[in-house]
C-alpha positions in Angstrom: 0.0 0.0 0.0 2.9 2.4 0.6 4.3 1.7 -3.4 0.4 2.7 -4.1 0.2 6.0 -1.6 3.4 7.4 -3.0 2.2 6.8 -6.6 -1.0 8.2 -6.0 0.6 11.7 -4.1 3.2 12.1 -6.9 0.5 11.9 -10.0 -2.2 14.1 -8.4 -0.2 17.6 -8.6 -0.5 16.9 -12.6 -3.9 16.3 -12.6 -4.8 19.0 -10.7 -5.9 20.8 -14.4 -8.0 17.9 -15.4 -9.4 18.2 -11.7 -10.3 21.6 -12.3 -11.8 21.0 -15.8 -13.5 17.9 -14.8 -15.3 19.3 -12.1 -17.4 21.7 -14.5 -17.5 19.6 -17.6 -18.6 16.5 -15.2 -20.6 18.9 -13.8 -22.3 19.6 -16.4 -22.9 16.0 -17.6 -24.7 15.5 -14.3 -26.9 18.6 -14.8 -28.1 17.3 -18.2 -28.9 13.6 -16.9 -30.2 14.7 -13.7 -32.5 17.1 -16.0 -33.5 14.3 -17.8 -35.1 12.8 -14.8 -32.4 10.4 -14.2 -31.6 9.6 -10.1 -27.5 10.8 -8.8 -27.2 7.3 -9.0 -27.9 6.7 -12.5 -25.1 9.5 -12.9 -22.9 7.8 -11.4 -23.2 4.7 -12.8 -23.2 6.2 -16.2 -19.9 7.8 -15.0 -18.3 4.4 -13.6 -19.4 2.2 -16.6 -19.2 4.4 -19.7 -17.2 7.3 -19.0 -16.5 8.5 -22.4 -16.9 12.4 -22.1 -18.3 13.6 -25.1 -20.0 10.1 -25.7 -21.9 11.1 -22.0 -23.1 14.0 -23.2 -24.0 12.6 -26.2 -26.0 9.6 -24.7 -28.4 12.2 -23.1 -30.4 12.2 -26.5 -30.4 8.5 -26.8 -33.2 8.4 -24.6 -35.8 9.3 -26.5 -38.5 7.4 -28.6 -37.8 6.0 -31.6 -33.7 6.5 -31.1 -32.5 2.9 -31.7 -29.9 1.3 -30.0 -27.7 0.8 -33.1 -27.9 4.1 -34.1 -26.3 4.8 -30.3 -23.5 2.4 -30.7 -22.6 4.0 -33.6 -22.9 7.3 -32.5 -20.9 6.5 -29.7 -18.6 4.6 -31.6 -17.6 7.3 -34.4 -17.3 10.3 -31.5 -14.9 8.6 -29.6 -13.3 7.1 -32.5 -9.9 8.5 -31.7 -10.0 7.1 -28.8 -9.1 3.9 -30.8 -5.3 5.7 -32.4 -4.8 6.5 -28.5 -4.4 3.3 -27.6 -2.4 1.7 -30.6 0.7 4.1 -29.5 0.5 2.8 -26.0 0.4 -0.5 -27.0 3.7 -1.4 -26.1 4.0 0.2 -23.2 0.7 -0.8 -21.5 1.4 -4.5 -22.6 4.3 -4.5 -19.9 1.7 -3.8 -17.1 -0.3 -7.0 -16.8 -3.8 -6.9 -16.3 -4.2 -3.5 -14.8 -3.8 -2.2 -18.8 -7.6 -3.0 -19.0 -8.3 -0.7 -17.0 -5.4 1.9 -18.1 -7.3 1.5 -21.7 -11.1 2.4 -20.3 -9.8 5.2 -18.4 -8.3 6.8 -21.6 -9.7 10.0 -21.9 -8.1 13.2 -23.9 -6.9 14.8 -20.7 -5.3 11.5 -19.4 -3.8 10.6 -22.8 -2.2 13.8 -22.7 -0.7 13.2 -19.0 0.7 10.1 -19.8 2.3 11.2 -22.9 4.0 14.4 -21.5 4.9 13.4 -18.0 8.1 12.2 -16.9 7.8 9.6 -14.3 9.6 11.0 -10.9 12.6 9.4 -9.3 11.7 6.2 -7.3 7.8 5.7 -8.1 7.0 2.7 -10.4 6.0 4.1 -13.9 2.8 1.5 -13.9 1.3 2.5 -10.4 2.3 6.4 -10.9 0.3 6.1 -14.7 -2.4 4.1 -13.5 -2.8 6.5 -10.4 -3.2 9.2 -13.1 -5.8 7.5 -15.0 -8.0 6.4 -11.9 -7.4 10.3 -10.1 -8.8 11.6 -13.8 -12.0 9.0 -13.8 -12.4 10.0 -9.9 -13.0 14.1 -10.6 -15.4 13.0 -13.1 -17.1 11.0 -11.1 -16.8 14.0 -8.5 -18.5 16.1 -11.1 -20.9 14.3 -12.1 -22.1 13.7 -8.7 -22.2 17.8 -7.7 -23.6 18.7 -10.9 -26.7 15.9 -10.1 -27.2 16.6 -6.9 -27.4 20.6 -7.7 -30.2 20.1 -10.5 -32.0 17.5 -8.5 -32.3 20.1 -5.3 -32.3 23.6 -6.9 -33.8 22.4 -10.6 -32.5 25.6 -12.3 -33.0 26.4 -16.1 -29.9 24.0 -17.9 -30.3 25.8 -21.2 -27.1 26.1 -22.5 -25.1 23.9 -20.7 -24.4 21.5 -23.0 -22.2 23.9 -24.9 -19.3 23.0 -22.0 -18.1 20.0 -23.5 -18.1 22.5 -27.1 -16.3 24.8 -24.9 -13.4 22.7 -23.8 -12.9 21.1 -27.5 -12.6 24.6 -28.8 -10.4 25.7 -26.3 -8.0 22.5 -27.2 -8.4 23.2 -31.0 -7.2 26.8 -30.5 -4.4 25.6 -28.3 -2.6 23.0 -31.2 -3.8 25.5 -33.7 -1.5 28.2 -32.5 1.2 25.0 -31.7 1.0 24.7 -35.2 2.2 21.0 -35.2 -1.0 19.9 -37.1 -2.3 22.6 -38.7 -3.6 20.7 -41.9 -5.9 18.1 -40.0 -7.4 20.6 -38.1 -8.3 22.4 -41.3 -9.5 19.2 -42.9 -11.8 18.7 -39.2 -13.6 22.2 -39.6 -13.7 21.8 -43.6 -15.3 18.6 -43.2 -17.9 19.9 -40.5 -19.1 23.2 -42.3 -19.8 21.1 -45.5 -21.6 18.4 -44.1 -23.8 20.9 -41.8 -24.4 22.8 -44.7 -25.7 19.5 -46.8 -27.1 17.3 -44.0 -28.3 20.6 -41.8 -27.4 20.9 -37.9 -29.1 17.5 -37.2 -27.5 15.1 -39.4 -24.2 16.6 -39.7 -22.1 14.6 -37.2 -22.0 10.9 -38.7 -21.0 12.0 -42.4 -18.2 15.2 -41.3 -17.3 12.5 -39.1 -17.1 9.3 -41.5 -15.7 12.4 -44.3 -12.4 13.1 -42.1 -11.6 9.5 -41.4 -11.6 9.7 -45.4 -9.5 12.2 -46.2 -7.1 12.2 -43.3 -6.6 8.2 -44.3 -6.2 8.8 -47.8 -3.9 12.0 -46.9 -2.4 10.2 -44.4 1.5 10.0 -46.0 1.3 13.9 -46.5 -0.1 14.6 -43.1 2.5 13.0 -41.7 5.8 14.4 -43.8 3.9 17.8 -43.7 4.0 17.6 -39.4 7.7 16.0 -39.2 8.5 19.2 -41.5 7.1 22.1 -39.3 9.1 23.6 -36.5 7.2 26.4 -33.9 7.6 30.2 -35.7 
């Protein structure tokens, strides 16, 4: 228990931005479910079991008539798609960790995948406990967030217009930050190309499957460029 404890206190002063961040955007999740009519407990379930960020949010419009449960696996599926290029380039790594790399792999999230890939492991803490400790700190704010943002829309039931637009917010505010990077300036182009045409064809409510299915296109079949194009650019 010691090994664990001194993982657990060295990882959580770098996740103390995803705490932060989590607490609102899990907040926020836990507003929309709870105003669905959905118990804390459903909440946090949903939170435990799924925990797929955007996917949550996105699963608050699955239940509703006539939504089918295919078209939620796909759905679900194609927005957290990335999630998929995540885990092939920790692959080797996690593979040295036994069987806690099934959990290391659910816990993926954006913020988490960033940790792992930009912290250095400190002096004397085993990299597998100090990277898993990351990864179950990072589900445990959401969790935390979910739970707040529940409880306060179950007790005060205040207007949620609007909130949804938090989990817009944070993906914006990542998209300006590796825009002005500018490490990978042409897939981010290709993202918002793809998005503005297909809302423009398929209008605001059919517009996510096909931008989404049209940038797995072109990014694949641009692929080779993409990637001399990124190994070419240096920070102005």
């Amino acid at each position: 228990m010691g090994e664990w404890k001194e993982a657990l206190t060295k990882a959580f002063p770098y996740t103390i931005p995803v705490l932060a961040g989590y607490l609102f955007i899990g907040g926020a999740f836990g507003v929309m479910f709870a105003d669905e009519g959905y118990s804390v407990l459903w909440a946090i379930l949903m939170s435990v079991v799924v925990y797929a960020g955007s996917g949550q949010y996105l699963a608050t419009t699955f239940f509703v008539p006539g939504f089918s449960m295919v078209q939620a696996a796909f759905l679900t599926i194609m927005v957290n798609i990335r999630h998929v290029f995540y885990g092939l380039s920790l692959v080797d790594r996690y593979n040295r960790y036994g069987k806690k790399r099934w959990y290391m792999v659910f816990g993926m999230t954006d913020e988490t995948y960033s940790l792992i890939c930009t912290t250095d492991v400190p002096e004397g803490v085993s990299e597998e406990k100090f990277l898993f400790s990351i990864t179950l700190l990072d589900q445990l704010y959401w969790i935390l967030g979910t739970i707040v943002g529940s409880l306060l829309m179950s007790t005060f039931g205040f207007n949620s217009d609007g909130i949804e637009f938090a989990m817009t917010a944070l993906f914006i505010v990542m998209f300006m930050e590796l825009w002005y990077r500018r490490t990978n300036r042409p897939a981010e182009l290709i993202g918002a190309g793809a998005s503005i045409v297909c809302l423009v064809v398929f209008g605001a409510d059919g517009f996510v499957l096909p931008a989404m299915l049209l940038m797995i296109a072109i990014i694949l079949i641009a692929r080779r460029r993409l990637d001399r194009n990124a190994g070419g650019e240096t920070d102005a």
